[in-house]
C-alpha positions in Angstrom: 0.0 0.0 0.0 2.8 2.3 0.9 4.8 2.0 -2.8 1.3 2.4 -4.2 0.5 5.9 -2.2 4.1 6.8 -3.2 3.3 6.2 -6.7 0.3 8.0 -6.9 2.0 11.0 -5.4 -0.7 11.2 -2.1 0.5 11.9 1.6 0.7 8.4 3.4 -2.2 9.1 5.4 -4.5 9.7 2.3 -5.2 6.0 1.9 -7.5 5.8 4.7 -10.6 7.7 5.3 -10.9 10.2 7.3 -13.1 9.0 9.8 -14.4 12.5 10.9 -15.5 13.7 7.2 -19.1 12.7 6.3 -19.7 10.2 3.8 -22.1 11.1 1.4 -24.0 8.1 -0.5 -24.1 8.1 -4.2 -28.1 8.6 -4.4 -30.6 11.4 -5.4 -33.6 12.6 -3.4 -36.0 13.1 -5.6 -39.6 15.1 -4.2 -41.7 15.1 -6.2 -45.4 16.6 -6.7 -46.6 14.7 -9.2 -45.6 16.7 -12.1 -44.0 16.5 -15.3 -40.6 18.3 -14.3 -39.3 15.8 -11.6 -41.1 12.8 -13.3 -38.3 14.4 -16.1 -35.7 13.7 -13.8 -36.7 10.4 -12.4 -36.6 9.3 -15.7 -33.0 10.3 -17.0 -31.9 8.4 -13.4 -33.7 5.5 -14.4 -32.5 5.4 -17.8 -28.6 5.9 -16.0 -29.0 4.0 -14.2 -28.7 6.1 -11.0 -30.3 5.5 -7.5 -33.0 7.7 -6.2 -35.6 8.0 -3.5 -38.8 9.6 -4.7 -41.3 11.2 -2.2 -44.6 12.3 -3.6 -46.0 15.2 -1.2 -48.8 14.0 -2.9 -49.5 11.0 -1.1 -50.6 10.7 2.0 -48.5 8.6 4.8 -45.4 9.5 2.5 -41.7 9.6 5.1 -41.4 13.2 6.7 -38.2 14.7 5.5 -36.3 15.5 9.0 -32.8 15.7 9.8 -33.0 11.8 10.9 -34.5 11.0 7.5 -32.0 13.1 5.6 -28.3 11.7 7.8 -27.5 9.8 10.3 -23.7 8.1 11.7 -22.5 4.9 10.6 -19.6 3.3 12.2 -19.1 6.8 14.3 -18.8 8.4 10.9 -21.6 11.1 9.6 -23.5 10.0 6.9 -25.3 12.3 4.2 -27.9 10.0 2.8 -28.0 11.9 -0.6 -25.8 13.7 -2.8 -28.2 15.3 -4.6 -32.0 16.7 -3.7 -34.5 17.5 -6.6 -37.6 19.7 -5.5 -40.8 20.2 -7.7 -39.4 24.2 -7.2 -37.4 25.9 -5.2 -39.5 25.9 -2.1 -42.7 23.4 -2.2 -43.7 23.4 1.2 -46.1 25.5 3.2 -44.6 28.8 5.1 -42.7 27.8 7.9 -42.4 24.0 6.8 -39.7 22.3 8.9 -39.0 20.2 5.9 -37.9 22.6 4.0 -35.8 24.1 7.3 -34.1 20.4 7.2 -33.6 20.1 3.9 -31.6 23.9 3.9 -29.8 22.9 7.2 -28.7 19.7 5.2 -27.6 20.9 2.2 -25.4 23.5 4.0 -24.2 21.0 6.6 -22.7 18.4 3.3 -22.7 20.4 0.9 -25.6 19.3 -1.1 -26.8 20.4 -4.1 -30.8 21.3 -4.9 -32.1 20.7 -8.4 -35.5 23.6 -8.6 -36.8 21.2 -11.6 -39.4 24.2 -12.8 -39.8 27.3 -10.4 -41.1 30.3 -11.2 -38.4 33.6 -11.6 -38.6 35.2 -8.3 -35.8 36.9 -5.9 -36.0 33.8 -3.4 -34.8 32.5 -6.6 -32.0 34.5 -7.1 -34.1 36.0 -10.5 -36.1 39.2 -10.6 -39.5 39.0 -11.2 -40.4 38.2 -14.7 -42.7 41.6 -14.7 -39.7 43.0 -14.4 -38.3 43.5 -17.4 -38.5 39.5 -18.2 -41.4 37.6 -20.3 -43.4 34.8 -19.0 -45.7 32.6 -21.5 -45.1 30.3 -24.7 -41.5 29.9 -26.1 -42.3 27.4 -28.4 -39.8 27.1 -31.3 -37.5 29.5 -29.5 -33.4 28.6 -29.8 -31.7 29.1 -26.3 -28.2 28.9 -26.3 -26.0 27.6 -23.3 -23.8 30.5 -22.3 -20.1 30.5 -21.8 -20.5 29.5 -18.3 -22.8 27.0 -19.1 -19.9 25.5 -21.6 -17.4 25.8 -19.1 -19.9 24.1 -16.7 -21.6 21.2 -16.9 -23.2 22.1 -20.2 -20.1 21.1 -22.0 -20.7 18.3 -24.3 -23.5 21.1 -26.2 -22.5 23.4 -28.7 -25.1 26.3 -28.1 -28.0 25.3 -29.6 -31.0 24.2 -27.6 -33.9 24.4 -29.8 -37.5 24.3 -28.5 -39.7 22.0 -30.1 -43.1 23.0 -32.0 -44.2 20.4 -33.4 -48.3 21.7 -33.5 -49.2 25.5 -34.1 -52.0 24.5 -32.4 -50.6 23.1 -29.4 -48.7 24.6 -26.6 -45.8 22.6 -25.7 -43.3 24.9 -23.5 -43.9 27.8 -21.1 -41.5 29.2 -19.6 -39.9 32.7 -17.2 -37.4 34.3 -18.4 -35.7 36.9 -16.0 -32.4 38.3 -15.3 -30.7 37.5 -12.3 -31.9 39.7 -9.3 -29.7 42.4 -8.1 -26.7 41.6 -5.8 -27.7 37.9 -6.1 -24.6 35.4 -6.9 -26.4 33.7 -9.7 -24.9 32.4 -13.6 -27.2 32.1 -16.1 -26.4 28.1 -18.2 -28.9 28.3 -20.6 -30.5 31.4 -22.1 -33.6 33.0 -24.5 -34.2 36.1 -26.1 -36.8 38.0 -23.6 -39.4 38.9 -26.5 -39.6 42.3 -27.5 -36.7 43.2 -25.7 -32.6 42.8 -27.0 -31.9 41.2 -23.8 -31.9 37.6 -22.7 -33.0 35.5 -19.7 -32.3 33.1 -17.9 -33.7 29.5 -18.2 -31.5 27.4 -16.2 -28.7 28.9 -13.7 -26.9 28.6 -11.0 -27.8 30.3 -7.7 -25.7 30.6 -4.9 -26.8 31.7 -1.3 -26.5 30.8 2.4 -24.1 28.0 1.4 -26.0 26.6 -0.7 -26.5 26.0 -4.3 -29.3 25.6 -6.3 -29.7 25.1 -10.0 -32.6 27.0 -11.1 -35.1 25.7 -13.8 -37.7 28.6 -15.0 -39.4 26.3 -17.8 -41.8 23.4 -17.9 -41.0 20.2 -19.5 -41.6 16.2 -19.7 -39.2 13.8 -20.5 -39.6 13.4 -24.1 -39.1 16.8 -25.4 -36.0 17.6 -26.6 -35.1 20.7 -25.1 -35.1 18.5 -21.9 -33.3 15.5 -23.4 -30.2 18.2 -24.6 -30.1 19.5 -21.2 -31.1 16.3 -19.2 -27.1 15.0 -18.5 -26.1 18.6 -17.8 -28.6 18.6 -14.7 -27.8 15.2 -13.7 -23.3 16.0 -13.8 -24.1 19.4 -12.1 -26.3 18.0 -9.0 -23.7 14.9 -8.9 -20.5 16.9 -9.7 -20.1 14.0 -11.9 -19.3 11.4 -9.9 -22.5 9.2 -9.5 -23.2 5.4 -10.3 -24.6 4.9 -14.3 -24.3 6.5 -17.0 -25.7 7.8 -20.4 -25.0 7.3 -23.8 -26.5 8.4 -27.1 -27.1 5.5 -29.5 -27.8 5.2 -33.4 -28.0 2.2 -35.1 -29.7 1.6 -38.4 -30.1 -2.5 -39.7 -31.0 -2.6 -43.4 -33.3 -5.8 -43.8 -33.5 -8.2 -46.9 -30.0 -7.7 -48.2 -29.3 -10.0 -51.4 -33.2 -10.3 -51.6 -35.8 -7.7 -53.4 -38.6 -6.4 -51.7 -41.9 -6.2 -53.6 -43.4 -2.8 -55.0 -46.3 -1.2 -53.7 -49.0 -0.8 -56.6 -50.8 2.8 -56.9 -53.5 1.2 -58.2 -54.6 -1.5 -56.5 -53.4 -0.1 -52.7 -51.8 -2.9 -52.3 -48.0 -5.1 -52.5 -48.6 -7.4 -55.5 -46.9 -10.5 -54.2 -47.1 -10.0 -50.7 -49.6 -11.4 -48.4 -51.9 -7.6 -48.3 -53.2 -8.4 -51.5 -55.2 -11.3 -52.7 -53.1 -14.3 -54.1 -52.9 -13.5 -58.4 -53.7 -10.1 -58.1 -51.5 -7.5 -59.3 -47.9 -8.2 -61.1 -45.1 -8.1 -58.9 -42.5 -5.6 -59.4 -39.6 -6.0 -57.5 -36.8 -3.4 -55.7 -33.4 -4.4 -54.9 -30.0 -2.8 -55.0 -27.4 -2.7 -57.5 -23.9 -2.4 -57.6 -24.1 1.6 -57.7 -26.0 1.5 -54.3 -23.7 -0.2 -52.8 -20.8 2.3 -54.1 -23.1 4.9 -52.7 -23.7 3.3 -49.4 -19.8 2.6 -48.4 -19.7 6.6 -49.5 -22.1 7.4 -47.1 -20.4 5.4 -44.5 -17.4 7.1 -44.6 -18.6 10.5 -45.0 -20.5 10.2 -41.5 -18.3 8.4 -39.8 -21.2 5.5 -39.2 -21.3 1.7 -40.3 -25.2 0.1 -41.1 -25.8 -3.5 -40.3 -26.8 -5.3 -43.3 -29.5 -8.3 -42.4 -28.7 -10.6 -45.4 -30.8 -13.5 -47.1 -28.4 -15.4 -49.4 -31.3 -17.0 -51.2 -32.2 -14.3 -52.7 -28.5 -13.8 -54.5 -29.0 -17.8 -55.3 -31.9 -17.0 -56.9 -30.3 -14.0 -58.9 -28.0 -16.0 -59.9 -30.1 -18.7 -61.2 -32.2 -16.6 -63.4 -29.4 -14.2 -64.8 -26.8 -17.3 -66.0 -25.1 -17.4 -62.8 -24.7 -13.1 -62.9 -25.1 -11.3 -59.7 -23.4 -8.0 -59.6 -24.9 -7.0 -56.5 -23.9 -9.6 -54.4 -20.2 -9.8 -55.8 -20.0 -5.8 -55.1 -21.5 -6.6 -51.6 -19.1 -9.3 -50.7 -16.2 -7.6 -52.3 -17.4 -4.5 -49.7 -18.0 -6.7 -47.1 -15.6 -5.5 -44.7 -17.0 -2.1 -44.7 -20.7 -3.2 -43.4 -21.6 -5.3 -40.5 -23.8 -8.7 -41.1 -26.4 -10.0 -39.5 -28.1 -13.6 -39.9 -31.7 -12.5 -41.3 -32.3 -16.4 -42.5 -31.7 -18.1 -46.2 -34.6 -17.6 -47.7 -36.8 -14.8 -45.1 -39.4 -17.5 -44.9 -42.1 -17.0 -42.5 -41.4 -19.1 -39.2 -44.3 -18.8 -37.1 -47.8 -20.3 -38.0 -48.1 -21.9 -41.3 -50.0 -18.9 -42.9 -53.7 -18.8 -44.8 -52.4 -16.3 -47.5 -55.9 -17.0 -49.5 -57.7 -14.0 -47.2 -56.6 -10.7 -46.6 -55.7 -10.2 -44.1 -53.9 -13.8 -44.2 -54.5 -16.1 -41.0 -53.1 -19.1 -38.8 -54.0 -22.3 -40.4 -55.2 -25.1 -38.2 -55.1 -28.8 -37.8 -58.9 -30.9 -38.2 -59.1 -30.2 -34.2 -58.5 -26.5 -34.7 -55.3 -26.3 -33.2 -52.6 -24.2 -35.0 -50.1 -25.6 -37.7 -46.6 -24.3 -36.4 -43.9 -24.5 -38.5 -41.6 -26.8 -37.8 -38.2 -26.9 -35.6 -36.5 -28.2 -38.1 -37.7 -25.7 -41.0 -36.7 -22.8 -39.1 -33.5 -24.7 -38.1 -32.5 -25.1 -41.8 -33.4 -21.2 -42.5 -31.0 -20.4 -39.9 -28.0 -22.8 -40.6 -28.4 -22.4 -44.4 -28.0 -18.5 -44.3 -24.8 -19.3 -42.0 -23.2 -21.4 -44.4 -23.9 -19.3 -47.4 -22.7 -16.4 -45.7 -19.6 -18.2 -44.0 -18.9 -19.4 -47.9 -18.9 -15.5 -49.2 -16.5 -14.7 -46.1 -19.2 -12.5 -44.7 -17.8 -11.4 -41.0 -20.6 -13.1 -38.9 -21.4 -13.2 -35.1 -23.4 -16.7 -35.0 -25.2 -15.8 -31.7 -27.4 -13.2 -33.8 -30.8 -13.2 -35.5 -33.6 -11.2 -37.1 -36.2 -13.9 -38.3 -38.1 -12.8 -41.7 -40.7 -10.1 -40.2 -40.0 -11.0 -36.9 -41.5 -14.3 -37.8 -41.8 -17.0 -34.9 -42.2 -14.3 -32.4 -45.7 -13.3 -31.9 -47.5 -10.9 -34.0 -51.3 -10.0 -33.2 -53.6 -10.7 -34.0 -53.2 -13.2 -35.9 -50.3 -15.1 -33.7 -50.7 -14.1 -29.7 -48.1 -16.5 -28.9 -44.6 -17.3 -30.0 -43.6 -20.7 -32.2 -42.9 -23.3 -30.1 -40.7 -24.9 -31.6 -38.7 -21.1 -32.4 -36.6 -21.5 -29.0 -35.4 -25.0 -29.6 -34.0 -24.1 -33.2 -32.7 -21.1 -31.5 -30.4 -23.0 -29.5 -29.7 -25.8 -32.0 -28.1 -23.0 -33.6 -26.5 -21.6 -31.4 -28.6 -18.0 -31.1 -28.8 -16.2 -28.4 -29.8 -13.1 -29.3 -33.2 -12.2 -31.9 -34.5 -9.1 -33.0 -38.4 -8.2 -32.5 -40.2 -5.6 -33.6 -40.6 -2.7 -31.2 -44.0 -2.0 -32.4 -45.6 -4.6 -31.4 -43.1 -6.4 -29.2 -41.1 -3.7 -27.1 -40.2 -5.3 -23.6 -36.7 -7.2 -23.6 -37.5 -11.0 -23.1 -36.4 -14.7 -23.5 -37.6 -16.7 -26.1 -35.5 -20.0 -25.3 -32.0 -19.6 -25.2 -32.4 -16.1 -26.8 -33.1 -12.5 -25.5 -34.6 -10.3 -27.7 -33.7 -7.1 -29.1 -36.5 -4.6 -30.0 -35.6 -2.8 -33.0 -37.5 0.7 -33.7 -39.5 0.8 -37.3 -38.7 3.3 -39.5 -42.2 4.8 -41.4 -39.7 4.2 -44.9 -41.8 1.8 -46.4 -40.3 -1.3 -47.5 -42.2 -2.0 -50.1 -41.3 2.1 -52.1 -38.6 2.3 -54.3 -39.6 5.9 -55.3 -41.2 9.0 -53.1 -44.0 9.2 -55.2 -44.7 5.6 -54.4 -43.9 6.4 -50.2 -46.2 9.1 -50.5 -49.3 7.2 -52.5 -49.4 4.6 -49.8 -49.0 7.3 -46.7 -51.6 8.9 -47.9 -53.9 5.7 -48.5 -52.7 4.4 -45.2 -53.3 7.8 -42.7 -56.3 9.4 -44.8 -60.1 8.8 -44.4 -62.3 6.9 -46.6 -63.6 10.3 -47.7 -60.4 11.0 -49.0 -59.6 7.4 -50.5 -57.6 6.3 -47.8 -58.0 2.9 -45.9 -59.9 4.5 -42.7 -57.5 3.1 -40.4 -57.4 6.5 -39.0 -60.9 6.5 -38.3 -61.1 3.1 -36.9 -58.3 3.9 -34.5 -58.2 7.4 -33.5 -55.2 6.9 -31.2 -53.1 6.6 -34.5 -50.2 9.5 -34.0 -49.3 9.9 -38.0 -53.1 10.0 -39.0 -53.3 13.2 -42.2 -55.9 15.7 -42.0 -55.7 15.4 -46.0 -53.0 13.9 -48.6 -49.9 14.5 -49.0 -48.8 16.1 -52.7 -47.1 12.6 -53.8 -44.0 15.2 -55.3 -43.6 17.0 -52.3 -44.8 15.4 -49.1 -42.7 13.0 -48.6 -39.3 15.7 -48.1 -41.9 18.0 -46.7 -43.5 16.0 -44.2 -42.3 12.2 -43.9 -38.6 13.2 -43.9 -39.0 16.0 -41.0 -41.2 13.6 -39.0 -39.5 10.2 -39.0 -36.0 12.3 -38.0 -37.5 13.6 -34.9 -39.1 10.6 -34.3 -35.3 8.6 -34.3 -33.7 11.7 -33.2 -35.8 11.4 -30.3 -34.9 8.0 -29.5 -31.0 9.0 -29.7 -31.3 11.5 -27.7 -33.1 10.0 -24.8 -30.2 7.3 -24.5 -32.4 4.5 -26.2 -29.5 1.5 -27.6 -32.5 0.0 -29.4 -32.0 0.0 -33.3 -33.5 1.4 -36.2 -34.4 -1.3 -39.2 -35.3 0.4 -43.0 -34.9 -2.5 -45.9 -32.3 -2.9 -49.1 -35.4 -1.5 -51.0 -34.5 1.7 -49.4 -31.0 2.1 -50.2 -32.4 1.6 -54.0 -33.7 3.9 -56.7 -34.7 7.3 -54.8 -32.4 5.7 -52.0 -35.2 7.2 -49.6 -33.4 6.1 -46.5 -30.6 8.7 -46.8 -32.5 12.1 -46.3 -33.8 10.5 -42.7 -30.4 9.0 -41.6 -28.9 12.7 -42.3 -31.3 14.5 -40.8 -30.2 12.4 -37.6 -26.5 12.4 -37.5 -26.4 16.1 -38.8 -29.2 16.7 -36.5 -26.9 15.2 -33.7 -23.8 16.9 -34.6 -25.3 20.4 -34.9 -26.3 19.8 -31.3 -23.4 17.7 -29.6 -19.4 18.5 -29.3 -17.3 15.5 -29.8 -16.9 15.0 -26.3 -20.8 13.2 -26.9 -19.9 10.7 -29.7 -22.6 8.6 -30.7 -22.4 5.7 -30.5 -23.1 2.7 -33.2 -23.4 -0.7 -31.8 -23.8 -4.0 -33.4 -27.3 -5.7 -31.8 -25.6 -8.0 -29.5 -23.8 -5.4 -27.6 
């Protein structure tokens, strides 16, 4: 121990505690009242993976918050149970409240910090009144920018920007006070706005120090999903912690490209349906297939490179077997792919994307489970899927493809359960899992969201992008958008009115030339950048079909990664992982 003090550089007696300075436990308290702000916060903990206690004043019977409740000695050593408090504002408690007496008397005693999640701009604050000079109402669509202190702070990893969303004109989604500090108070403004009408700016989140103690000030509302909280979310959580506190947060991106080697059928304008797929009636319609070429590949290992960023291509090798077999044993695509195959990751997406869960009724749309004489279902069978899953191996271990064997995305998340036609999984799915050796399998986060075990395996939800598989051009996107989210009234398919939950539902068509850079693009990038920037590892899936003709993946995958890069310093890389990990 001694050589290893030495080394380090410390006095001898800094390897052992100091048994007369207060240890102070690595977990947040968190009071709440019930609203959006500190639900905020409770939420970017769990997602860290940091401990908190949560009091609701709300509830009745809840702990009083007294100096016994707040410390207490251990071993003859003081012990602050929190490092952190996070109140609903900066003073929720009646006039007079001894809780709020304890909770100052502790944070001066240890040197805690208090989070004010959303308080209104007043001098007990450390802010003037907003009447004063300031603005209080709407800032939707504003852009505050974190000031120099907040840079230097714990605002760091931001550029500037922090743009408000306003996503509905009709709709108000931020309020906020915006004040300048009050005088002779020792406050520094993190994160400001223009006051409106004014040439000055105010302060929306700041530091406020007074009667030792320190406060960080919050003077808008906000819920966990906006984005103006998610920028700002890690900032709050480093400054109440001073960094050091157990989890951590990440931003993740990952984009699988489905059906590789295969083609994906066409939608047809005319009929409103996928001639050859199972949504329109068996014989109707002439298929038209998409699938890559060569070119698309050239422009996809482009892509790559400029941004930095490597997509996971989910391969069938049937579908080059098949290429090859009707085109004299010519399959450009595949020889550029595997040529380029160190510049992609791979991913087992079976030989020939069969369907592995219920043998399907494909003669009614939509199709159904087919059954035995006593009614019971007719699985498909372990070793059918078996074969789809060693088969793909093989043929992909043959091209050289760089393959981790313990991965899987069945054909549409087939064997998994889809409803309502298939409430429960195959049966026999987990034993061919682990003949094969598969221990992890994608599922569709649509329908399937919560991690689970399905045998040996634990699945991975992957996030949907609204880039239809089955478009090869925006004119084609658009055309079944607009039949899928408009009324009957309007020649749509009603499912809007039949479920009026639907999110993406159209108050009237899209123009098929513009609305798919007009609207689609702008609303599928919030929608992933969304899921990046609350610190979700699940991944995005698109198909090959997408990466051909208009290529109408791209515009959405830049909006993201420019979208995170205006935003983020590269101190907050994002990160790409592979599904396993």
């Amino acid at each position: 121990m001694g050589a290893l003090v030495a080394a380090l550089g410390l006095p001898a007696g800094a390897a052992h505690a100091d048994a007369t300075a207060p240890r102070v436990d690595l977990r947040t308290l968190i009071v709440s009242d019930g609203g959006p702000a500190t639900d905020a916060i409770a939420a970017e903990l769990d997602t860290a993976g940091t401990p908190y206690t949560e009091i609701d004043l709300t509830q009745s019977g809840r702990p009083v918050i007294d100096a016994a409740f707040l410390a207490d000695t251990v071993d003859g050593r003081p012990r602050a149970k929190y490092q952190a408090v996070v109140l609903p504002n900066d003073n929720p408690f009646p006039a007079g409240s001894a809780e709020m007496t304890a909770l100052a008397s502790y944070e001066q005693t240890y040197g805690v910090p208090q989070v004010d999640a959303y308080t209104y701009a007043r001098p007990e604050a450390g802010l003037q009144y907003p009447t004063a000079g300031g603005y209080s109402g709407s800032i939707d669509g504003v852009q505050a920018e974190v000031t120099a202190a907040g840079k230097a702070g714990p605002f760091g990893y931001l550029k500037g920007a922090v743009p408000f969303e306003d996503n509905s004109p009709t709709v108000g989604e931020s309020y906020a006070y915006l004040a300048q500090p009050a005088p002779g108070a020792d406050f520094t403004p993190y994160v400001e706005a223009p006051i409106p009408g004014g040439s000055t700016s105010g302060s929306l989140v700041g530091e406020y120090r007074h009667d030792g103690r320190r406060e960080l000030v919050v003077t808008f509302v906000y819920n966990q999903y906006q984005e103006q909280f998610r920028l700002l979310a890690r900032g709050i959580v480093e400054w109440m912690t001073g960094g050091v506190h157990l989890g951590a947060t990440r931003n993740y991106f990952a984009v699988h490209v489905d059906d590789v080697f295969a083609a994906d059928d066409r939608w047809d304008t005319q009929l409103n349906c996928t001639p050859g797929d199972v949504d329109c009636p068996v014989g109707e319609g002439t298929p038209d297939p998409i699938r890559m070429t060569p070119a698309d590949v050239d422009y996809a290992t482009a892509w790559e490179q400029q941004h930095g960023f490597t997509l996971d291509l989910v391969y069938n090798g049937a579908g080059s077997v098949d290429q090859r077999s009707d085109d004299n044993g010519v399959d450009l695509l595949a020889d550029k792919l595997i040529a380029d195959r160190s510049k992609f990751r791979w991913v087992n997406h079976t030989y020939t994307h069969a369907f592995l869960g219920c043998q399907q009724d494909v003669t009614v749309v939509p199709w159904k489970c087919d059954t035995n004489a006593d009614g019971s279902t007719k699985w498909v069978s372990r070793q059918d899927i078996s074969d789809e899953i060693a088969l793909n191996r093989v043929w992909g271990q043959s091209a050289g493809l760089p393959l981790q064997n313990d991965e899987l995305v069945t054909g549409e998340h087939s064997g998994l359960r889809i409803s309502p036609q298939q409430p429960a999984d195959n049966p026999n799915l987990g034993p061919a899992l682990a003949d094969n050796g598969v221990t992890w399998i994608a599922s569709d986060n649509s329908r399937d969201p919560a991690q689970r075990q399905v045998g040996p395996a634990t699945t991975v939800s992957r996030y949907p992008m609204n880039v239809f598989y089955n478009a090869g051009h925006a004119s084609e996107q658009v055309d079944e958008y607009n039949w899928i989210y408009t009324s009957r009234a309007q020649g749509g398919s009603g499912i809007c009115e039949d479920n009026p939950a639907t999110t993406t539902c159209l108050p009237a068509p899209l123009d098929t030339a513009t609305g798919y850079s007009g609207h689609i693009v702008p609303l599928e990038t919030r929608i992933a950048l969304g899921h990046v920037l609350a610190g979700d590892p699940k991944p995005h899936f698109i198909h090959q079909s997408n990466l051909a003709e208009d290529r109408l993946a791209y515009p959405v995958l830049n909006g993201v990664l420019d979208g995170y890069h205006a935003l983020f310093t590269d101190d907050a890389p994002l990160v790409n992982l592979r599904m396993k990990d």
